[in-house]
ROKE-869235 format. One record per residue (C-alpha): x, y, z; residue in three letters. Coordinates in steps of 0.1 Angstrom, whole numbers, plus 5000, padded with zeros to 4 digits. Layout:
<pts>
XYZAla
...
</pts>
This chain:
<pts>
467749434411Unk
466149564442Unk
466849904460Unk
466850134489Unk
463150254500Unk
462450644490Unk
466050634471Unk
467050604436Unk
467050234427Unk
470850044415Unk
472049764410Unk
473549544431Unk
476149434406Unk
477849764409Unk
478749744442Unk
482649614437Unk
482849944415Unk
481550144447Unk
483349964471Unk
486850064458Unk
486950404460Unk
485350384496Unk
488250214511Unk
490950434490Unk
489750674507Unk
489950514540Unk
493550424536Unk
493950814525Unk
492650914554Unk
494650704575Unk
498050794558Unk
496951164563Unk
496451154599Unk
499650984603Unk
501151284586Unk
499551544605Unk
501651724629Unk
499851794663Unk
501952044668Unk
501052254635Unk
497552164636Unk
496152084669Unk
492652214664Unk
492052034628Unk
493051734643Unk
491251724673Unk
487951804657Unk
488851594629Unk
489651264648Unk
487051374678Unk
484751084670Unk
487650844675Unk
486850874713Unk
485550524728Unk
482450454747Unk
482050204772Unk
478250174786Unk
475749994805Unk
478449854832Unk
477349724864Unk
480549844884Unk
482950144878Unk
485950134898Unk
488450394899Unk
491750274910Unk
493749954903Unk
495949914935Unk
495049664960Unk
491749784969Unk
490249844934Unk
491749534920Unk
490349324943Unk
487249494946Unk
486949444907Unk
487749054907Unk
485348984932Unk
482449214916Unk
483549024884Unk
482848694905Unk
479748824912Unk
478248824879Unk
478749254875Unk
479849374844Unk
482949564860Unk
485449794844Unk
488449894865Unk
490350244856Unk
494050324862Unk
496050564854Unk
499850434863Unk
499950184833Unk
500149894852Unk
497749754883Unk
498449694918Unk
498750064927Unk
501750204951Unk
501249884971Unk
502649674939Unk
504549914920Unk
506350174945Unk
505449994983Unk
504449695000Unk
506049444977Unk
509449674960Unk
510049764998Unk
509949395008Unk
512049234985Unk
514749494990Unk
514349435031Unk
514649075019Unk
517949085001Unk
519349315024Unk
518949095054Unk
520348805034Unk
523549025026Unk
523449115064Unk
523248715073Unk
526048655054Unk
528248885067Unk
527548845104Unk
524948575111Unk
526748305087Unk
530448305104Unk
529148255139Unk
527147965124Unk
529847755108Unk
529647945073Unk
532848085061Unk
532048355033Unk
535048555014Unk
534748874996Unk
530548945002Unk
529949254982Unk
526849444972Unk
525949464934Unk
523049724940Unk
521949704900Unk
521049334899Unk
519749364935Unk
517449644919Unk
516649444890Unk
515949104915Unk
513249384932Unk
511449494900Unk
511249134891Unk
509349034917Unk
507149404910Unk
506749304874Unk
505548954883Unk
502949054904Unk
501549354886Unk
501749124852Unk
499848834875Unk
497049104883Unk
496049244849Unk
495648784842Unk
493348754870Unk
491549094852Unk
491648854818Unk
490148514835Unk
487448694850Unk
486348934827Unk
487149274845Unk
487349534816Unk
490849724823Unk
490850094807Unk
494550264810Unk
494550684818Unk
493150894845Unk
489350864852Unk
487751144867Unk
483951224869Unk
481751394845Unk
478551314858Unk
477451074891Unk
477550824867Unk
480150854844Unk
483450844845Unk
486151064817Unk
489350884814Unk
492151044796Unk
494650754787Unk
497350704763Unk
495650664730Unk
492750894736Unk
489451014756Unk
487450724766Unk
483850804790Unk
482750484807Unk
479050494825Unk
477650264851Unk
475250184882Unk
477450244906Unk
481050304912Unk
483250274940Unk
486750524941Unk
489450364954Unk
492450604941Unk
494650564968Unk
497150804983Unk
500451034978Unk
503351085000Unk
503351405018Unk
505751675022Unk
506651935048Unk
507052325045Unk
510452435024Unk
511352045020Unk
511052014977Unk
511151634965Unk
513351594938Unk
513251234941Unk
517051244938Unk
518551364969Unk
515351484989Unk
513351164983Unk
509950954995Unk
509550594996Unk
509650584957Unk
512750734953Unk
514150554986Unk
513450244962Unk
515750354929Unk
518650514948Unk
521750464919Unk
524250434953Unk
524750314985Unk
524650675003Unk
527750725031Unk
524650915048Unk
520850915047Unk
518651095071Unk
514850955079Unk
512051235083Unk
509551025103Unk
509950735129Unk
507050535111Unk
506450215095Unk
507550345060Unk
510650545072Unk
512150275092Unk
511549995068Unk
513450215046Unk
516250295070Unk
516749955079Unk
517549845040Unk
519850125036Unk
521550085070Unk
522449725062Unk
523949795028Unk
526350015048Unk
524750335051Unk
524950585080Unk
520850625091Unk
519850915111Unk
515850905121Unk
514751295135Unk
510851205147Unk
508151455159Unk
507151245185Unk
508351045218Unk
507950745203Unk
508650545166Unk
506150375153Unk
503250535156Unk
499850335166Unk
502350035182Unk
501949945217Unk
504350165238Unk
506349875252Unk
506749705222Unk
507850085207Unk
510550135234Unk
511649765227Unk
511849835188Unk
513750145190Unk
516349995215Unk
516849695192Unk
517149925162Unk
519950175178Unk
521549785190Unk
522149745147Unk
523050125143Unk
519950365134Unk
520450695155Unk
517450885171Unk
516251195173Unk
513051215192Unk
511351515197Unk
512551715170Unk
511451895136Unk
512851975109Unk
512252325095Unk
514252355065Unk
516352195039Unk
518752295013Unk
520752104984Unk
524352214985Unk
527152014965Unk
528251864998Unk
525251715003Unk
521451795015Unk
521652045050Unk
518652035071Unk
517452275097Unk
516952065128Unk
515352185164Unk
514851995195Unk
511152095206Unk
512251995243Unk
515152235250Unk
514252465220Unk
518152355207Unk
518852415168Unk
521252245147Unk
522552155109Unk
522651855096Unk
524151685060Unk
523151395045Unk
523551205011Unk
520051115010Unk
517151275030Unk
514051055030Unk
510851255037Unk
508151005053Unk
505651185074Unk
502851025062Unk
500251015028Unk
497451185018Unk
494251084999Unk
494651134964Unk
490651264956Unk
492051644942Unk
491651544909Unk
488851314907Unk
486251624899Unk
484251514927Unk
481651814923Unk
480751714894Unk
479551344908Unk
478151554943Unk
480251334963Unk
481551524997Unk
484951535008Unk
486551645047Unk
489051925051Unk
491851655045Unk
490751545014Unk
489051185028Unk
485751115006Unk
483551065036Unk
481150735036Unk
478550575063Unk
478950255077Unk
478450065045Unk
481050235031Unk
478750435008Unk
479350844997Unk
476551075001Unk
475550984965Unk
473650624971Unk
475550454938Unk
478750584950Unk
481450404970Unk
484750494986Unk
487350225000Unk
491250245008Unk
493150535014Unk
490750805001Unk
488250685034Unk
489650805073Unk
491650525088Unk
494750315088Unk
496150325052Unk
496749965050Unk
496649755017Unk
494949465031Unk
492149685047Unk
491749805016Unk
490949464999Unk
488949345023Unk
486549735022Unk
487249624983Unk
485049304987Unk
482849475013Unk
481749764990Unk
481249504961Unk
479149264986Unk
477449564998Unk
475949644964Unk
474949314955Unk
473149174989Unk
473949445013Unk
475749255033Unk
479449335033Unk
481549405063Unk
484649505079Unk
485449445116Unk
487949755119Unk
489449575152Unk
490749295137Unk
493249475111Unk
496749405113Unk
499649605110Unk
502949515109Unk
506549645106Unk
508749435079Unk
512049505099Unk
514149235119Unk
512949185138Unk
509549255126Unk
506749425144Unk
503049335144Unk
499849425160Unk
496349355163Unk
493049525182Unk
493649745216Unk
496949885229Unk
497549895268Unk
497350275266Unk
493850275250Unk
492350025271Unk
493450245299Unk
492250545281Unk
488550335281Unk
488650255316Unk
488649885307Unk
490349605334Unk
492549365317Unk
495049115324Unk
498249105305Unk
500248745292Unk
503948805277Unk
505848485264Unk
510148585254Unk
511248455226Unk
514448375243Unk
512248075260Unk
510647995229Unk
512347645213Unk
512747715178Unk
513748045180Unk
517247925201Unk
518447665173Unk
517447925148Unk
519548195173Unk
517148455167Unk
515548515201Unk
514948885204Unk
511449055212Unk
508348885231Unk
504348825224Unk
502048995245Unk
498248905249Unk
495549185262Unk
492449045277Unk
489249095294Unk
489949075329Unk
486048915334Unk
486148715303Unk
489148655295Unk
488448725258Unk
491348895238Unk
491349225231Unk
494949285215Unk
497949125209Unk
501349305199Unk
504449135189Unk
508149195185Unk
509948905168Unk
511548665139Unk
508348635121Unk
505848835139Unk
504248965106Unk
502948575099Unk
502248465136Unk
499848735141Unk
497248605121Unk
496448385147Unk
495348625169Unk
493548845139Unk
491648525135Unk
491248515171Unk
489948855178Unk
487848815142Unk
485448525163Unk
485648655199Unk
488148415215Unk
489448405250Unk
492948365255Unk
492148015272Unk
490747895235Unk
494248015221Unk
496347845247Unk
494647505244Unk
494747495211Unk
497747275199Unk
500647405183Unk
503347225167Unk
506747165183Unk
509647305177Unk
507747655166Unk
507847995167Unk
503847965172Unk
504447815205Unk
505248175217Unk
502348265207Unk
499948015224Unk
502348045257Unk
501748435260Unk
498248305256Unk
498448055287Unk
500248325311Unk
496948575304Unk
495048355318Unk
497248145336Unk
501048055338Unk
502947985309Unk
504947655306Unk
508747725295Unk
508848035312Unk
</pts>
């Protein structure tokens, strides 16, 4: 036999007699803790099972966040060669974008346009129809399809290249660790360097309470139950009038009270005035220049408070549905950010230098949480900045070539400097606008309204911006991302050759009457 060193020597033959016992008591104490209430003993069994909590060292990259930003951000790190973990807290990745946004938002604008072809497009067109109705539940269940794809799709990518996913709410403990309280327990995860990319939450207004019900945001917009007679839009924005527009076409009365002179916030003002005329042409109402200052559920209906900031006038309103969508905020409150030294501004924004680095060297912040646009796909491309920037030091974003766009019909897009801010700069440009009422392929598809505009360089010639109103306008703009992206002139876009018949063709036409005189119009 041989032993232990400094302990009483056995033999090794009595081992199976040791062994036994060991693991009935394992399987005791596993049946006990399944028999414990927490409820009657809460602090036996949280000292008890205490060093049940996980550990998760020595990682390259944290990242806190799993929408667009963070996923992609942990992918590409993964890519890299860092030993990445990825922390969020909804249960499933792809962040609001994926799960309460971008894509829910889009397939319900999808559907509903289809519904609003058939009805009025398909007649005119040779299509004879009877008895088009809406079946809202499977047109909800068509739009969490699609969600459930997606999301499922990004925790693969996690799975192929090796990002480690931890489920719960991460916040810090120290600058380099992370506390995540998930579903099955306390797990602390430490690494080099971590980047927060946590996203954002809708925001509110004074005396408005969000019930998600009747007084709703974007995510309740998305599981309405009915087709309301009457729904009432807080905000003339991207969000609000993506949402109106799905709810109008499915029948419902939309009423849009906005703050400002203008919808759309950020857009180019002509291509603003041109929207909102083409969205009162399909039935939205305005309200421009007006506030609302209060709101109360009655069995009626919601009644808001409404006052016209130009002749001071007040006035009641009731709606179904009220859909508050003034905007988002950073969500950094609960992230313990003291505790990592990371500094914040007074809106919340974690604040970073050029390199999209905190105060605290290690320490990243991309997305929504930073100041700027709150866009998904600048978030993914700070994502793989941030990432490249702690590998090399070399990651970029060229904030002038960020898109935006407005998933209406027709849709809306942008990119780079509005006529009003070039005037602001002092900066002499020429102007090229192409219709799409001359553009080929948008008469045998009948869908002509709205126009490309190109901003240039009066000297140069070299584009500046380009905003669109049009069938399509959220794809053709890449064009003149990628433009603006390597410093062309609108004389490169214009010779370039597009196919025929195209929607494209607007697109290098607005280019040619910068510079020079279009063709077909």
């Amino acid at each position: 036999s041989t032993g232990v060193s400094g302990l009483t020597k056995f033999p090794i033959s009595s081992l199976p007699f040791l062994i036994k016992p060991l693991v009935h008591l394992i399987m005791f104490i596993s049946r006990f803790q399944r028999r414990i209430s927490h409820k009657n003993f809460p602090t036996f069994r949280t000292r008890f099972f205490a060093s049940q909590a996980k550990q998760i060292k020595d990682q390259d990259l944290i990242i806190i966040g799993g929408g667009p930003g963070g996923y992609v951000a942990a992918i590409k790190a993964a890519q890299l060669g860092l030993k990445t973990t990825c922390i969020e807290k909804r249960g499933s990745l792809g962040g609001t974008c994926l799960n309460v946004g971008c894509i829910p938002s889009k397939a319900l604008l999808h559907i509903s346009h289809l519904y609003e072809q058939t009805k009025h497009y398909m007649p005119s067109h040779g299509i004879k129809v009877e008895g088009v109705s809406v079946d809202l539940p499977t047109m909800m269940k068509a739009k969490q399809k699609a969600v459930t794809g997606l999301t499922s799709g990004v925790e693969y990518l996690f799975k192929k290249n090796g990002v480690t996913y931890v489920k719960g709410h991460g916040s810090f403990s120290d600058p380099n660790t992370i506390l995540v309280d998930g579903p099955d327990g306390q797990t602390t995860v430490s690494a080099k360097n971590i980047i927060i990319a946590t996203g954002s939450d809708a925001l509110s207004l004074p005396g408005i309470e969000i019930d998600e019900d009747k007084i709703v945001t974007s995510t309740g917009a998305l599981e309405l139950k009915e087709i309301p007679k009457t729904m009432t839009l807080i905000g003339g924005g991207v969000i609000g009038l993506e949402m109106g527009s799905v709810w109008n076409r499915l029948g419902t009365q939309v009423t849009v009270v906005e703050f400002l002179d203008a919808i759309a916030a950020g857009a180019d003002a002509e291509v603003a005035k041109t929207f909102k005329k083409i969205l009162e042409k399909q039935g939205l109402i305005f309200k421009m220049r007006s506030k609302v200052t209060g709101a109360k559920k009655t069995s009626g209906g919601v009644v808001l408070d409404i006052e016209d900031m130009v002749n001071n006038k007040k006035e009641q309103m009731t709606s179904d549905v009220v859909l508050v969508a003034v905007g988002r905020r950073p969500y950094t409150d609960k992230l313990n950010l003291e505790a990592a030294g990371v500094k914040s501004d007074n809106k919340g924004r974690v604040i970073i230098d050029s390199h999209l680095r905190t105060n605290v060297p290690h320490i990243y912040a991309i997305g929504d949480v930073i100041a700027g646009p709150m866009l998904a796909h600048k978030a993914e491309e700070e994502g793989i900045a941030a990432v490249e920037n702690i590998v090399s030091g070399a990651g970029h974003v060229n904030y002038n070539a960020i898109p935006s766009v407005v998933y209406t019909h027709p849709e809306v897009a942008w990119v780079g400097e509005t006529e009003e801010q070039l005037k602001a700069r002092g900066v002499q440009y020429s102007v090229g606008k192409f219709p799409f009422q001359a553009n080929s392929r948008a008469r045998t598809n009948d869908d002509v309204e709205g126009f490309v505009k190109f901003l240039a360089d009066k000297e140069t010639d070299r584009v500046l911006g380009v905003h669109m109103i049009g069938p399509n306008a959220g794809e053709l703009i890449a064009e003149a991302v990628l433009g603006i992206e390597y410093g062309a002139s609108c004389e490169d876009i214009a010779r370039t050759c597009h196919a025929h018949p195209t929607l494209s063709e607007a697109v290098k036409e607005a280019a040619m009457s910068a510079y020079s005189k279009p063709i077909h119009f």
